[in-house]
N, C-alpha and C positions, 0 to 999 in steps of 0.2 A: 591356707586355702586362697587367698586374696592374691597370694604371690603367682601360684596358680592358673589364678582366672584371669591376672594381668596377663601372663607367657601365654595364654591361648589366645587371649584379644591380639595382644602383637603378633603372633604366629600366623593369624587369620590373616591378617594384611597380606602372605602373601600368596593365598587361596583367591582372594576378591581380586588381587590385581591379575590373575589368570583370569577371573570371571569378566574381568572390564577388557580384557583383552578377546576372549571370545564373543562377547556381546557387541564390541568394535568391528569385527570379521562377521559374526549376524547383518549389523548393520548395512555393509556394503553391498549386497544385494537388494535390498528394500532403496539405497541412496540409488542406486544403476538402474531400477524399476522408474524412479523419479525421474533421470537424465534422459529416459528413453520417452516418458510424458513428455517433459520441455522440449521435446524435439518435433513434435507435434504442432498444429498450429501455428503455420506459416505465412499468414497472409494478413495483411490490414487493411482497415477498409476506413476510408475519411466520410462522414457523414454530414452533411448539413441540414441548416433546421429551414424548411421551406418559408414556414413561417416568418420569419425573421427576415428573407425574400421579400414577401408581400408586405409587410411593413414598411421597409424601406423605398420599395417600388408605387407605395402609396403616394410618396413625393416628386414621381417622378412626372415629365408633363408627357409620354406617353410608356406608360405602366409595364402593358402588355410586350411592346419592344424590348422594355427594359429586362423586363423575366427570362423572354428569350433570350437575348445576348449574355444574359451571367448565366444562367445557365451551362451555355455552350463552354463561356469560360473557366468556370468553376470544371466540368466537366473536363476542360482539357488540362488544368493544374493537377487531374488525379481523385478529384470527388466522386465518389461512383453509387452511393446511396445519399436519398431523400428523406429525412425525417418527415412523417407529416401527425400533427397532432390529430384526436377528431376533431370532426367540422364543428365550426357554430355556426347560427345566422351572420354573425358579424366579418367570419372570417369569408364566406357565399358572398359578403356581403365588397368586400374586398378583393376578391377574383371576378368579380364582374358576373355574379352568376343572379344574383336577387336584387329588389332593394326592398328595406325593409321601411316599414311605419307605425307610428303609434294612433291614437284616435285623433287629436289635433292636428296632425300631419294631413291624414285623410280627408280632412271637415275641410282644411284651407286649401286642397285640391280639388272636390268635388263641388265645394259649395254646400254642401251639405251638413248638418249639424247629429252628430253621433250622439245617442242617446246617452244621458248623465251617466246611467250606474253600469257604463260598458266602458273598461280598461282592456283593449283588445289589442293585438299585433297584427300586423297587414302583411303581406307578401307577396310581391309581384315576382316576374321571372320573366328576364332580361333579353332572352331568346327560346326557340323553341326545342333545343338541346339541352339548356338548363331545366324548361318544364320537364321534359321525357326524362331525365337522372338524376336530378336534385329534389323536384315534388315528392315521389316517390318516399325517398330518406325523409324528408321535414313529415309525411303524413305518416309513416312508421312510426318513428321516434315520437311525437308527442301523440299521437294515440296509444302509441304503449304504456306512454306515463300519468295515460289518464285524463290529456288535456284535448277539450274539443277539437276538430280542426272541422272548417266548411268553407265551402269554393267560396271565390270571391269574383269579380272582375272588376278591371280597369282601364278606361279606354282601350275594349275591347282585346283584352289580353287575361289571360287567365291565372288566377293567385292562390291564395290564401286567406283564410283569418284563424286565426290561432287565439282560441279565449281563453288567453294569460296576460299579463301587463308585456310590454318590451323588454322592459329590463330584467324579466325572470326567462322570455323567451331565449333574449342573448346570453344565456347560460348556457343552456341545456345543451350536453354533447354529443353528436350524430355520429354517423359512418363517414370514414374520409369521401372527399369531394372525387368520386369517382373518373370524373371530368379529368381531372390536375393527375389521378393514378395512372389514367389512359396516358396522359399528353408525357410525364414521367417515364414511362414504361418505353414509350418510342425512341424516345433519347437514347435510351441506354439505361437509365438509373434501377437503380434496385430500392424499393420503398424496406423506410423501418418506421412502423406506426406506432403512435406514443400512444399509448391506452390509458386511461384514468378512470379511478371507484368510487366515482362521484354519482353512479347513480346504482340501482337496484340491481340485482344481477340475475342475468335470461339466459339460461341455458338455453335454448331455443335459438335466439337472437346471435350469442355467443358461435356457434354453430356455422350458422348461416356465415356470420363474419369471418373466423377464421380459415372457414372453405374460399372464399373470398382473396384473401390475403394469400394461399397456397395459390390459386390459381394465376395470382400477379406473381408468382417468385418470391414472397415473404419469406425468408429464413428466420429472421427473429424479432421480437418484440423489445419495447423499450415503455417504461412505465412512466406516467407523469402524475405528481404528488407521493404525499407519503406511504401512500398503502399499492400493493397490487391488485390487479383486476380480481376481484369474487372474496377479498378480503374481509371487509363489512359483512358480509352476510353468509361468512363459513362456519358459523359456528350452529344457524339454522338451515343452511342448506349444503354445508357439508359444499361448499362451492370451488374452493382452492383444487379439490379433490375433482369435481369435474374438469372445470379451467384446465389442472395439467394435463387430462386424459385428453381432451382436447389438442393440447398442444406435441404430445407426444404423436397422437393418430394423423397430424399433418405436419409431422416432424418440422416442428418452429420452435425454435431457441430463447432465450433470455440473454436479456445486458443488465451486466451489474456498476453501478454508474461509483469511481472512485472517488474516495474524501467526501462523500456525501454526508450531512452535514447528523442524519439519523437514516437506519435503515431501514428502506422503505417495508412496511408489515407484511409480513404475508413472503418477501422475498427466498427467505431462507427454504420454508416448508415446500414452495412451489417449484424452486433448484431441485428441493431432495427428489419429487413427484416426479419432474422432466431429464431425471438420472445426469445433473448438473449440466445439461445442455445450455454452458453459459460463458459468456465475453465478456472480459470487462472493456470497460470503455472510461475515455478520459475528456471532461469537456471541457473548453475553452470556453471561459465567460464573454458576455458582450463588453466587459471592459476591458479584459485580456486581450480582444481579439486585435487592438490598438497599439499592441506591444510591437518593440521591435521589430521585425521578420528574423533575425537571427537567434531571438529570444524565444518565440513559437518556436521555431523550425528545433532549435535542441532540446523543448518539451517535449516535441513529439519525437524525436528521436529517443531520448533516454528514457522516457515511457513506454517503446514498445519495444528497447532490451533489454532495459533493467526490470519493469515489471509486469513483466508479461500483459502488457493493455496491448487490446488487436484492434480496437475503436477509435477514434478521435471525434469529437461532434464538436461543429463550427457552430459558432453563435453569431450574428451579426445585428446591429442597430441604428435606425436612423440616426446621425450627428449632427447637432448644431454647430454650427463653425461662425462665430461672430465675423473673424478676422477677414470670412471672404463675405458675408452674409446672405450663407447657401448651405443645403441640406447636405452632408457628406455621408458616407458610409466606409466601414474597414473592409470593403469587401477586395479593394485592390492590393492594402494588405496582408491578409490571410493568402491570396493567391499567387503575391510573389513569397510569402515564407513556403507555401510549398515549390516552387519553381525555383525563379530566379530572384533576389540573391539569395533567398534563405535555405535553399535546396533538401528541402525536409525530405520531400521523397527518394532524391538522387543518397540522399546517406541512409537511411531508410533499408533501401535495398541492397545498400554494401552491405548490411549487418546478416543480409541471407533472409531478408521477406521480400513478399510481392505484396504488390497491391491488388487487392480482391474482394472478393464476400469472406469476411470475418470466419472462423471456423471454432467448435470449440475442443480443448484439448482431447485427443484421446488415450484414455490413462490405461498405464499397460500398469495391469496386476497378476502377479506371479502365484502359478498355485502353493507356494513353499514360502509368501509373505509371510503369513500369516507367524508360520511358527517360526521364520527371522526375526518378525518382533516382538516373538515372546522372550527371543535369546537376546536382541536391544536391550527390553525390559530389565531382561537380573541385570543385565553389564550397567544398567546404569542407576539399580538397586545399588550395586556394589560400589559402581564409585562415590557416589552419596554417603555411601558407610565408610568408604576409606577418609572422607572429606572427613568428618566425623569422629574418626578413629584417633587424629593426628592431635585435636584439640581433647576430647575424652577418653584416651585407649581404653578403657575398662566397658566403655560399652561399645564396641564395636561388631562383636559377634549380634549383641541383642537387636542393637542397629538395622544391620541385615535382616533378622529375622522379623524384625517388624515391620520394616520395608516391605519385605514378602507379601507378609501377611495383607497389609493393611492395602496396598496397591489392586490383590484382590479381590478385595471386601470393596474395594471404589472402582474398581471394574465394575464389577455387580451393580452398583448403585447409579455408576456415571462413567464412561470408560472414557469421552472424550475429558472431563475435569480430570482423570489419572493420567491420561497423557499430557495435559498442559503442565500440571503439578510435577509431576517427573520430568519431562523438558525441560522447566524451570530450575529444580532442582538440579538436576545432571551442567546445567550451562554455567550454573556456580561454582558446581563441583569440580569439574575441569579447571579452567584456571585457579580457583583456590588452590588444588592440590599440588599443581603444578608448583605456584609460588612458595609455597610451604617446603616443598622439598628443594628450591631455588635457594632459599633463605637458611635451612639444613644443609646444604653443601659448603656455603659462604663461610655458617659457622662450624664445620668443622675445618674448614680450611684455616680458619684463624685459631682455633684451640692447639692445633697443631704446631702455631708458633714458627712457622718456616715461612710464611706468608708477608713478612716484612722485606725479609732480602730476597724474597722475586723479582724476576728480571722480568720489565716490563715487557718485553715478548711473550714469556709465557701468563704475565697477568691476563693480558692480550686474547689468546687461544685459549685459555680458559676460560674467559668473559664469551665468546664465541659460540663454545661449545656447547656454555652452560646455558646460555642465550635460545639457543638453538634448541636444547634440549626440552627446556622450559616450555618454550612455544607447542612443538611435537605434541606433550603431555597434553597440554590447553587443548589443541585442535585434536584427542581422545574422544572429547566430548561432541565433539560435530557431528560424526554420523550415528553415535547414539540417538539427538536431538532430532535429524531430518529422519531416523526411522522412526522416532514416534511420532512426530509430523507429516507423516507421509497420508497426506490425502487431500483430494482436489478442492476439498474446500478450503485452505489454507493459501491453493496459491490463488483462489477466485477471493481472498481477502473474506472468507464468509465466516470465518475462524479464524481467529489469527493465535502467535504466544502472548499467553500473558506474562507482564511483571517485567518490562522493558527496565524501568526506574530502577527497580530491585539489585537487576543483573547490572546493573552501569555504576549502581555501588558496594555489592554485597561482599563479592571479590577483594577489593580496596579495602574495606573496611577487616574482612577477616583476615585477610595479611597484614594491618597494622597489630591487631588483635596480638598475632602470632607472632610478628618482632619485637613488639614489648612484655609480652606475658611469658611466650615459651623461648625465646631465642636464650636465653642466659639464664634459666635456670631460677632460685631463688632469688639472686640479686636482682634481675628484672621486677620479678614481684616486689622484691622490698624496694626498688625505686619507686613503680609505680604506687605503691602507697603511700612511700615518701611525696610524691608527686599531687597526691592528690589531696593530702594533711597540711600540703604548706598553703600558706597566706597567698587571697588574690591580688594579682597587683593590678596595673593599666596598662602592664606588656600583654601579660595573656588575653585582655580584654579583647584591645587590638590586636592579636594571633588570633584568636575564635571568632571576628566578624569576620578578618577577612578569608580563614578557612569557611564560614558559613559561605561568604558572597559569592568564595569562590566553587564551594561547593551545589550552589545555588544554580550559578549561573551554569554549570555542567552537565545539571539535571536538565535545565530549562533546556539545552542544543541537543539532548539524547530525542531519541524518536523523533517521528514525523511534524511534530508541531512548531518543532524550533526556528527562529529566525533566523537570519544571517543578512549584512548587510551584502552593500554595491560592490564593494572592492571584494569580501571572499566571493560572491557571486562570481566574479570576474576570475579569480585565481580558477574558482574550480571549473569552469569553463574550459581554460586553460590546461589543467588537468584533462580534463574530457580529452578532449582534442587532439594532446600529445599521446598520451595514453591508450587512449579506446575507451578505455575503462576508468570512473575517478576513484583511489585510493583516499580514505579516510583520514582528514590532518591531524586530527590527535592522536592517531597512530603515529603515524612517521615523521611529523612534527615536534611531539611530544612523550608519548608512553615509548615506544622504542629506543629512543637516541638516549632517555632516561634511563632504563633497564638496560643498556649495556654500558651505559656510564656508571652507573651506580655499581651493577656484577663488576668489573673493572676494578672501582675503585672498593669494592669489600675485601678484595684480596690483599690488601695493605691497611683501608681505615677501616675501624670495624664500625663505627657509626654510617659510615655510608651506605648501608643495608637500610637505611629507613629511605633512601631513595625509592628500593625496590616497591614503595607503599605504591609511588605512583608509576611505578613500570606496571605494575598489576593492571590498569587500565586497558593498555596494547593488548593484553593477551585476553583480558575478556570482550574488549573491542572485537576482535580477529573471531570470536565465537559469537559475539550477538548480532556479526553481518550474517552468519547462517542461520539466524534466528526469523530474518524476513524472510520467509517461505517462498514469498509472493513472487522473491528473485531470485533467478536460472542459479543453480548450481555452478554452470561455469564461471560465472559472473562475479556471484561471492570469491568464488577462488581465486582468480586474477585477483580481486579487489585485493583477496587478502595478503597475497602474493607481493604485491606492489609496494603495501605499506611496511612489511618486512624488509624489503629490499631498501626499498627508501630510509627509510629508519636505519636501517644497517649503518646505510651511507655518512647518514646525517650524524649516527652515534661513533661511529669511526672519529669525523672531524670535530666532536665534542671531546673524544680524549683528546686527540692533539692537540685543542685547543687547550686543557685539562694539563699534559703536558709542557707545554712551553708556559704556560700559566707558573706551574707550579717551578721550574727551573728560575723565571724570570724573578719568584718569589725568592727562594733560595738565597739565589747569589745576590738580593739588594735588599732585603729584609731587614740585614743587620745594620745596613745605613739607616733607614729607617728611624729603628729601636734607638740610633744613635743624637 
């Protein structure tokens, strides 16, 4: 019976690789539904923060000149929207629209002495354009929130007093400065208003405002601090739920701001509400903004075609400059990295955008997705079982069928956790399998005992082949992974895959697993036990730190978080530039030139199959670039493309090196020995 249940597990293998192979050919219409999204959303739109304007122009000795003429020039560098936060008194206070006061203030202008137990705010207004548009907002807002407001006067001009202290007054956040939206809107600029849920939340108020915003041209929103607008108080007024219908009823968008540092609350639920009407956006810090111009200008380029960002928000800040002892700003450098020398825009537009109002994707879903990724699904049940099958054959049928099962039993429960977990799963599974049967080839080529006296030609074409073949296998699992990732929150970064880490080692690890355990049979085994009974000495010590550091330091560069210094900054630049597109260095650098040096050299040493441990890299390198959603399908592919080819190259003149090596050994060895 056992022998039995063995020949039906092995038999199965080649049922499931029919399933993985159908479930591949599912995939490819769900990947062509994606290609047909990325194609979408053409336009980019550079933003700047107004604010950060009037700051700087604070210093200037006439302000007002100074706003116009950057303005105009920012304006012709290609900046075509406005951020504006809401107002405070402080910022009114800074555009020349108020001035404000505290009770001392007032006593030492009028002469008068303000009574002890009144901590009050004062407000005058500076023309009679600020009282008719800015009064208005200051007597809205803190009557809504409960705080007195009554006329004041001052050498006969008419104010405010607002019974709050100042310093809780210069909180409080209003409607933008209508004033600055009009002066804004003549230009040319398109406003994107920061909103913040720092205060109560007024469907009412909320209303009024967003009719407001549609009526200036608002397309979309951008949020300031950690929560979104009606966050706080959705859980008693069901707010979020308003907010979106709001936003939906004067079709206004969201930005979803990148690398931000936590996600702001409330953002996800409000995406789902406004049917993901949403932009990411990528912003340049105040100290970033100081960078090179050649250094901006290829952030923003590689950020809107590698990942899909259609935003840029400019930051800018007053500078102290000892060395001239005078107020500087980077405003003249942000506008030559767009322009001239850094021509962000002019490369920008080679890649096939324009510059515009931001748009957000429109995703084409097919009425027959649906049941394509049910047929992804088994294909990539299946190859998870074949993964499976090669280390335990005897469960291999059960494999599958638990897979089945349990996928939808977490359907039910969770369907996005069933697709991250199957993703996952399936991204290991491909390259594992691939090198398993990389490493099964190798050795039955050597069992067969003919593999000594090959002629390096044909060691050569077979290294090639087998190369080649390997990879193929690996890239099996791709369009299983983009059909179970197929959906717009994945490339707006709102979801993303998990278990980066996992996949950068899991691969590596189950192909050493499979050159020491399974490649040979019992004697592997009895080595490896041998191996592991004998005495520590201070060689392995020093082999196990530096495979830890080196294994450390591998982890540390995977994902987004990784460092890199000035000089590879500098290579992969160089990459960019030549290329289009930058291919991965420890692909083509390292896991490829390895993986055909080592296939190469298996067909003569049979220990040089434990090379293959770190050729396994390359090939699940080459699947975890398709694992960033975030980036175009075509993108990955070149990438991937690149570092094949490269690595080809690179592993080519590793044998010949490998060759004249070993010749040069040969013929002078025996002097040597002598």
């Amino acid at each position: 019976m056992h022998q039995k249940w063995k020949h039906w597990n092995v038999a199965a293998r080649k049922w499931l690789w029919i399933l993985v192979v159908l479930g591949v050919a599912a995939a490819l219409p769900v990947g062509y539904d994606r290609v047909q999204t990325e194609s979408t959303a053409k336009k980019v739109e550079f933003v700047f923060d107004y604010r950060d304007l009037l700051d700087i122009s604070v210093y200037q000795t006439h302000p007002q000149d100074f706003i116009e003429e950057q303005l105009t020039r920012l304006q012709q560098a290609g900046v075509g929207s406005m951020a504006l936060f809401e107002s405070t008194l402080d910022e009114f206070v800074k555009s020349r629209r108020i001035t404000v006061y505290d009770g001392q203030q007032v006593a030492d202008l009028t002469g008068k002495v303000t009574p002890t137990n009144e901590n009050y705010t004062y407000v005058s207004f500076i023309n009679e354009e600020s009282k008719n548009q800015i009064k208005p907002i200051i007597e809205e807002t803190f009557t809504r929130l409960g705080i007195p407001v009554k006329p004041w006067t001052f050498k006969d001009t008419d104010g405010l007093i607002l019974e709050t202290a100042k310093q809780d007054a210069l909180l409080k956040p209003m409607s933008p400065d209508p004033i600055t939206i009009a002066m804004l809107r003549d230009k040319g600029f398109t406003i994107v208003p920061r909103l913040s849920d720092s205060l109560p939340y007024d469907q009412a108020y909320m209303e009024r405002l967003i009719s407001y915003f549609a009526d200036n041209g608002v397309k979309r929103l951008l949020f300031d601090g950690e929560s979104v607008k009606g966050f706080n108080d959705d859980e008693e007024m069901d707010s979020l739920e308003s907010f979106g219908e709001l936003l939906n009823k004067y079709n206004i968008g969201l930005t979803a701001i990148e690398n931000i540092k936590k996600p702001q609350k409330g953002f996800e639920k409000l995406a789902y509400l406004t049917d993901y009407n949403v932009v990411r956006i990528y912003s340049l810090s105040e100290r970033d903004a100081s960078l090179k111009t050649n250094v901006i200008s290829d952030r923003f380029v590689l950020a809107s075609k590698d990942r899909n960002i259609r935003m840029f928000y400019l930051n800018a800040e007053p500078l102290r400059d000892t060395t001239t002892a005078s107020i500087t700003s980077p405003l003249d450098n942000l506008i030559e990295s767009l322009t001239e020398p850094g021509h962000a825009i002019r490369d920008i537009e080679k890649n096939g955008f324009t510059i515009g109002q931001a748009e957000a994707f429109k995703v084409t879903d097919s009425s027959m997705q649906r049941y394509f990724k049910i047929g992804a699904v088994i294909g990539a049940i299946a190859l998870i079982s074949l993964m499976i099958s090669y280390f335990i054959p005897f469960l291999t049928i059960p494999a599958f069928v638990l897979g089945l099962i349990g996928s939808a039993g977490l359907y039910v429960l969770n369907a996005e956790l069933m697709e991250q977990a199957l993703a996952l799963a399936t991204s290991i599974s491909g390259p594992t399998v691939a090198m398993i049967l990389a490493v099964r080839k190798v050795n039955e080529a050597s069992r067969t005992n003919t593999n000594k006296n090959i002629s390096t030609g044909r060691r050569l074409s077979h290294a090639l082949v087998l190369f080649l073949k390997t990879t193929i296998l690996s890239l099996a699992a791709v369009p299983l992974v983009i059909a179970l990732l197929n959906n717009v929150t994945y490339m707006l970064v709102l979801d993303q895959f998990r278990g980066v880490n996992l996949l950068a080692m899991a691969p590596m690890l189950l192909t050493a697993v499979y050159v020491l355990l399974y490649r040979g049979g019992k004697m592997s085994r009895v080595g490896v036990i041998s191996l592991l009974k004998s005495p520590i000495n201070i060689a392995m010590v020093i082999a196990a730190g530096i495979l830890g550091a080196a294994g450390m330091y591998y982890l540390s560069r995977t994902g987004n978080a990784g460092q890199v210094s000035s000089l590879e900054m500098a290579f992969r630049s160089f990459l960019e530039n030549t290329f289009g597109v930058r291919p991965r260095n420890k692909e083509f650098l390292f896991a490829h030139p390895i993986m055909l040096l080592g296939l190469f050299l298996s067909f003569k040493y049979r220990h040089a199959a434990y090379l293959l441990i770190f050729g396994a890299m390359g090939q699940l390198s080459i699947v975890g670039t398709f694992t960033h959603i975030h980036s175009p399908i075509y993108i990955s592919t070149i990438r991937g493309l690149l570092g094949l080819v490269l690595g080809l190259i690179i592993g080519l003149i590793a044998i010949l090196v490998w060759q004249v090596g070993e010749r040069i050994w040969k013929r002078w060895s025996h002097l040597l020995r002598q």
